[in-house]
N, C-alpha and C positions, 0 to 999 in steps of 0.2 A: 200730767193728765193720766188718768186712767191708774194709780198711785193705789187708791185702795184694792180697787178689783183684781190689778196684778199680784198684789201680797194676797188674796182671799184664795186665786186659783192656782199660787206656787204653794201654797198649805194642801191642797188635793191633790197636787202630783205629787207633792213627798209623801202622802199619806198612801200613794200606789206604787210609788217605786218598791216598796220590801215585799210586795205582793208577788209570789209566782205566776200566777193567772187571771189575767181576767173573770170573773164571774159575773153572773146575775147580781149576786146580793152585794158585793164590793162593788159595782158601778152603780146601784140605786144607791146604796151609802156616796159615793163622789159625787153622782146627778144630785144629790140632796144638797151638800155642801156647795152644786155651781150654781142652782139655783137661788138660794142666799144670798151669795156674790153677788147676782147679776140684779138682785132687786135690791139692796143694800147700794149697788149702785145708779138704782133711779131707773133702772130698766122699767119698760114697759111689760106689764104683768103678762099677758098675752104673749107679748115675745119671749119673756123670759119662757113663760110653760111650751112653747113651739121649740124653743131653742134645745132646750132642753131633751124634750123626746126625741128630738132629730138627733140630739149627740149621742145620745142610748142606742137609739136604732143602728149609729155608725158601729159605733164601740164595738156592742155586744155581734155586731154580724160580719167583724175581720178577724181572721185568719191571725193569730200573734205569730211572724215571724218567730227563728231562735234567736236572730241578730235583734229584737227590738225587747224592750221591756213594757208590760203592764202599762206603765206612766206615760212612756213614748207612745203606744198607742190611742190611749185617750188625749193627751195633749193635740195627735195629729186629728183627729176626731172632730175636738173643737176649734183648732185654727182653721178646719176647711170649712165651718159652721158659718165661725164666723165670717170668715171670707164672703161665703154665700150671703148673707145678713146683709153686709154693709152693701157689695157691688150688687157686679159689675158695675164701675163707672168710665164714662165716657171723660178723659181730663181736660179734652180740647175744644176749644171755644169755635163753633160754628160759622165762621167768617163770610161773610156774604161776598158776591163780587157782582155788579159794581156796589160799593159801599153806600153809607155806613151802615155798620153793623148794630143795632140797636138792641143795648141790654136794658134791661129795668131792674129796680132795684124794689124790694116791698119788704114790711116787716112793722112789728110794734116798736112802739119808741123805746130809745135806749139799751135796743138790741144789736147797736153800732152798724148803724145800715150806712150812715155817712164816711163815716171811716172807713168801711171797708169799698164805699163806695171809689178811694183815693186807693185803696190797697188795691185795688182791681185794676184801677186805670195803671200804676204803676209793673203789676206783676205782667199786662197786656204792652205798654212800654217794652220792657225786658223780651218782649216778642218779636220786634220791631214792628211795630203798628204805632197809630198815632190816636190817642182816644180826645175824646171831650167829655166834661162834666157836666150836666144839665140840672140846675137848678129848681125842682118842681116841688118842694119842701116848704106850703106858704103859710104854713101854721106853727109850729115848733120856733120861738123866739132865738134867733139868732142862727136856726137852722142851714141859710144862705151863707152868712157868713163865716161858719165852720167850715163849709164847700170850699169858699173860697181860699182859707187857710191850706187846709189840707190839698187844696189844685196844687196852690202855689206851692208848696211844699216835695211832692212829685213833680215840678213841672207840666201839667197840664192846664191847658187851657177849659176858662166854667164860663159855661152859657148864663144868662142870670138877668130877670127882669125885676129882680125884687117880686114883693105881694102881687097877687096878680093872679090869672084864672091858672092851674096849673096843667090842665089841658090844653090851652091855644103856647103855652111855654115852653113844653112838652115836641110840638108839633113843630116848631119856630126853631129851638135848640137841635131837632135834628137836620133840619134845612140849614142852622149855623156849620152845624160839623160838618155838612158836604160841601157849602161853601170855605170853609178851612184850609181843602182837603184832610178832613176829620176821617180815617177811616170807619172810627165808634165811636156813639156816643153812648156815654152811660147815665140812664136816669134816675137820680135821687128821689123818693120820691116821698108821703108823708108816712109815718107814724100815728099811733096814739097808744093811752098806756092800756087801753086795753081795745077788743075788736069790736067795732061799731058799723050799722049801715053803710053810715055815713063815709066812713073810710072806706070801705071796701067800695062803694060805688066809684070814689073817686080815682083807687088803682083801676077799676074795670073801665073805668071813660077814657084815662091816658092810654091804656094797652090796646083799645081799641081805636084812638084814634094814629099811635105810630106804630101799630102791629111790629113789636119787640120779636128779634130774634129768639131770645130768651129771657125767661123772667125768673131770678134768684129772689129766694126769703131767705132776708137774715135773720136766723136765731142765736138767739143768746145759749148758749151750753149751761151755765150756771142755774139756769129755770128750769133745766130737768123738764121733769114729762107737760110743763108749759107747752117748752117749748115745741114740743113733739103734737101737741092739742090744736097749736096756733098752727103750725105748718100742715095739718091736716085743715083746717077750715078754710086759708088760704090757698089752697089749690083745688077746693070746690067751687072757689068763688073764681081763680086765675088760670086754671090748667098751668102748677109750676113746670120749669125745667127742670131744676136743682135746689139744692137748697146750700146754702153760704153757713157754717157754722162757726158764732166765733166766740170767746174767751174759754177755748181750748183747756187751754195750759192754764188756768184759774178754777178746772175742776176737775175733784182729785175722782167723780165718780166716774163720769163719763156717757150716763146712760142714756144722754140725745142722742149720742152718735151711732149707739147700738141700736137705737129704736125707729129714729126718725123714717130712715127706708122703708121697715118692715110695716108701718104704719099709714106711711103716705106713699108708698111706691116709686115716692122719687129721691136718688140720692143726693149724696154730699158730694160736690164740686170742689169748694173751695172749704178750709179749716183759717182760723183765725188765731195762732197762737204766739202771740202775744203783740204790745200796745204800737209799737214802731212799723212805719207805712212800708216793711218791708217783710211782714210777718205775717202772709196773707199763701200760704201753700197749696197746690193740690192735694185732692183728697187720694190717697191709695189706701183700698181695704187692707191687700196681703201685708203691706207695711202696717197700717194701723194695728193689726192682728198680730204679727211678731212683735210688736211693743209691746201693747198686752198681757202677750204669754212672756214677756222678758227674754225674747230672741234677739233685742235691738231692731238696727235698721240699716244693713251697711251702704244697703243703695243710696239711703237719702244722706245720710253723713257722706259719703264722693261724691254727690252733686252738691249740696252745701258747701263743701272744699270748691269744687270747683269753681262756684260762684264767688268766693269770698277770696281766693288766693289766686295772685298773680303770678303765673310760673314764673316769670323769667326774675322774678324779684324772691320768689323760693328757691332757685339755681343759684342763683347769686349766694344765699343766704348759708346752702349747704355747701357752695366750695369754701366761703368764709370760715363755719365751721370745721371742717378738713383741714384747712390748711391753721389754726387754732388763731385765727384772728378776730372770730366772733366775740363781739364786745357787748355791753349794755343797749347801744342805740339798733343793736339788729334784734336784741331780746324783746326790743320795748316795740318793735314793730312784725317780730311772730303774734307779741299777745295782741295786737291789735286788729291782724289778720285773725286769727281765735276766735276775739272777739264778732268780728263782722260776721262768722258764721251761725249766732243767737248765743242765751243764756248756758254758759259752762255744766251748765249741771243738765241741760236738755241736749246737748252734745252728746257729754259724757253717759247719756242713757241709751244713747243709739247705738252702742258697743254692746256686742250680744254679752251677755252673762251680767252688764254693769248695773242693770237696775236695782237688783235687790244689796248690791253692795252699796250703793249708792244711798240707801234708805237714810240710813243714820250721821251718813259723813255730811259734816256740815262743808259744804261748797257755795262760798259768799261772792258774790262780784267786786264788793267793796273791797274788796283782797285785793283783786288784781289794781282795782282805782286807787289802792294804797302802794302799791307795789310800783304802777308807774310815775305815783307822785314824788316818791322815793329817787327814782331815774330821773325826772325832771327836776332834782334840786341839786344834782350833781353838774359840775363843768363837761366839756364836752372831753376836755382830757382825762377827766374819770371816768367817763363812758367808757375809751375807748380802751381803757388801762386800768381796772378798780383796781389793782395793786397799789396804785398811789395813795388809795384813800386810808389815813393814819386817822389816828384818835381824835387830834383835831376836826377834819375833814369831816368826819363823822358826828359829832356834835354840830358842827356847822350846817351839814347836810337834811339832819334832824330840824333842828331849828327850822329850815328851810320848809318841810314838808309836813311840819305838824308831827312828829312821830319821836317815837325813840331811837337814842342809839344804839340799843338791845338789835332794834328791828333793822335799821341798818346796816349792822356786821351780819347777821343772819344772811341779807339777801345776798351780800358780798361773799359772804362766804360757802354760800349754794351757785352762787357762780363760779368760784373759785374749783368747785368742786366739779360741776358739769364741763370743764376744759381739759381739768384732768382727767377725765373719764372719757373725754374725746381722744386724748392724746393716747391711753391704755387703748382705746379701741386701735387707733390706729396702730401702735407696735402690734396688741396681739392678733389682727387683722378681725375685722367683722365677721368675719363667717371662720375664723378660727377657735380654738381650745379655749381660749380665754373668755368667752362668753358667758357663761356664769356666773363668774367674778365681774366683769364689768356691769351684768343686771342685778347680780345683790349690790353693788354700789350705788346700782341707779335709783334702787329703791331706797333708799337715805338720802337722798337729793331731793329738798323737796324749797321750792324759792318762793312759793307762796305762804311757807307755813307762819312767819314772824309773826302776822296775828293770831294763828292759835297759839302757838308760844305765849305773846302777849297775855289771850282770855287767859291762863293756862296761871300767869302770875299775877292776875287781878285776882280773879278767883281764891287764891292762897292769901294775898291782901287781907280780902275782906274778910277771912277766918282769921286772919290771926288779930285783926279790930277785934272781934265779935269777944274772941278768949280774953282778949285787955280790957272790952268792956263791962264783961261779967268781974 
């Protein structure tokens, strides 16, 4: 996400860091350059030109520190910008007492209002609370029954009368959930592909007949200033709360997320970044804004860990390693722990400095799905000991997982490599002399590479065809 605009506004800070000074005419030259940016990225015109003069007015009226550089100061300029842009957001969902809690859900079709309608019930779960799904979607062919999929899928319970009026549905499913003891219920509600009377009447009769705690629109991010047109029309007709923005991470501009606030006055709640019913985040400006600028994100990478890694199985895993008994099946269950935390390469962006090194490096998932298929075609005795695994072993192993035995010895032998490297830690002690020598080692270690190896020798294949063909 946000992919172009972060490469458009790391081109303006490098173009101010050789600067002595701030001036007038080198920050109209930068504002010219962010302004660019920020409409190249789908921003909203309006906001773009407000954004902008408010970062001028910052720039040019501080004080440059000696400790700060030109670039430092405009960078802090527009991170606080943007900050202000997107929030203040409120992340906490309004809980009534005595219950239930009634959210609604509104949006044009195909703006993944149902999905996220399961991602909400699920992230509200992780709460401990107990939601329900209400079924009020009686136009969209098969709309009820994607409800139902994706309940079942979170474990939640769906209200559901089939076709039917979807205001008496509406009013019926939240009477279900307090009968339940449903604390929430969350209501799905209809779609169309574009905004009509007719819809909007029929959100405004359900809202009025279960006066919703709160009412989210889902937008689609990918529809750009769409989406920011429709979220303002909708909350003339609804008074929104928030607004739900999802296929995130499917746009490399970003310019809903900068605009939507400044347009409709109400922010983003939740982000939607990516397909899996556990991909459903709060929204944080100052976080969104150091992604941005390519400061990472270290807070939400340690709640991510924390979510996805089980300490006492990570204790476990580092006395293993210590004591050099870490084998293949502990390997194959860090990368699965990795994995539960989202996509390797949206990880690995949360690391301040990694975005723009990250650009070019190809970082594949099917790496790692190749990497553990590799593990699982081994015995458990080669797991626990790959020193056993000979020539033979290794064609056999192959065979087993579809791959090479290039690819094979590679992964064997980056493990073989990461024990030694344990063992040197442990003689030259971690926080002793030796440390240098043990991280240029480490940086030669690398256990996912066998497939760029692999591209690496197709590539040279298909050249040397080409020369036999001529």
């Amino acid at each position: 996400m946000f992919e172009n605009l972060t490469e458009r506004l790391g081109g303006v800070f490098r173009s101010l860091a050789g600067r002595g000074r701030l001036t007038e005419r080198n920050v109209q030259d930068a504002l010219g350059e962010v302004r660019t940016a920020l409409l190249e990225a789908d921003v909203n015109l309006q906001v773009a030109r407000d954004f902008v003069e408010k970062v001028g007015r910052k720039a040019l009226g501080q004080q440059v520190l000696k400790t700060l550089r030109p670039d430092q100061v405009f960078v802090k300029a527009i991170h606080d910008e943007m900050v202000s842009l997107m929030g203040p957001v409120d992340a906490k969902i309004p809980y009534a007492s005595p219950g239930p809690t009634v959210l609604m859900m509104a949006g044009l079709q195909g703006s993944g209002k149902t999905t996220s309608a399961a991602k909400l019930a699920r992230l509200i779960q992780n709460q401990g609370h107990h939601p329900m799904l209400v079924a009020c979607d009686c136009h969209r062919p098969a709309a009820i029954e994607q409800l139902m999929i994706v309940g079942s899928q979170v474990d939640t319970p769906v209200y559901s009368e089939g076709l039917g009026d979807p205001v008496r549905i509406a009013k019926k499913g939240v009477a279900a959930a307090a009968e339940q003891n449903c604390d929430v219920a969350i209501i799905d509600t209809a779609g169309r592909l574009h905004i009509d009377e007719a819809m909007m009447q029929e959100a405004k009769d359900i809202a009025r007949a279960v006066s919703p705690h709160q009412i989210y629109l889902v937008c689609d991010a990918m529809t750009g200033q769409d989406a920011v047109t429709s979220a303002k029309e909708f909350n003339e007709a609804l008074e929104l709360s928030a607004v739900i923005l999802t296929k995130l991470d499917g746009d490399a501009r970003g310019g809903a997320a900068l605009s939507v606030k400044a347009v409709t006055g109400k922010p983003i709640k939740f982000v939607g970044v990516g397909e899996k019913l556990d991909r459903l985040e709060v929204f944080h400006p100052d976080r969104m804004a150091n992604r941005i600028l390519g400061m990472g994100d270290v807070v939400g990478l340690v709640e991510k860990a924390q979510a996805a890694v089980d300490a006492g199985e990570a204790a476990r895993l580092q006395e293993k390693l210590l004591k050099a008994e870490f084998g293949l099946d502990d390997f194959l269950k860090q990368i699965r722990q990795m994995r539960r935390m989202g996509p390797l390469k949206d990880i690995m962006s949360m690391i301040p400095g990694m975005g723009s090194a990250l650009k070019d490096l190809p970082i594949e998932e099917k790496e790692l799905d190749q990497t553990e298929a590799i593990i699982h075609s081994m015995t458990p005795g080669e797991r626990s000991k790959p020193d056993l695994i000979d020539a033979s072993r290794r064609r056999r192993i192959a065979r087993g997982c579809g791959m090479d035995t290039q690819d094979v010895s590679s992964l064997v032998k980056s493990f073989g490599q990461v024990k030694n490297l344990v063992r040197q830690m442990q003689g030259a002690g971690v926080f002793g002399g030796g440390r240098a020598a043990v991280a240029q080692q480490m940086a030669q270690v690398d256990l996912f590479g066998h497939q760029r190896k692999k591209r690496g020798r197709s590539k040279r294949k298909r050249k040397s065809r080409k020369k036999r063909s001529r």
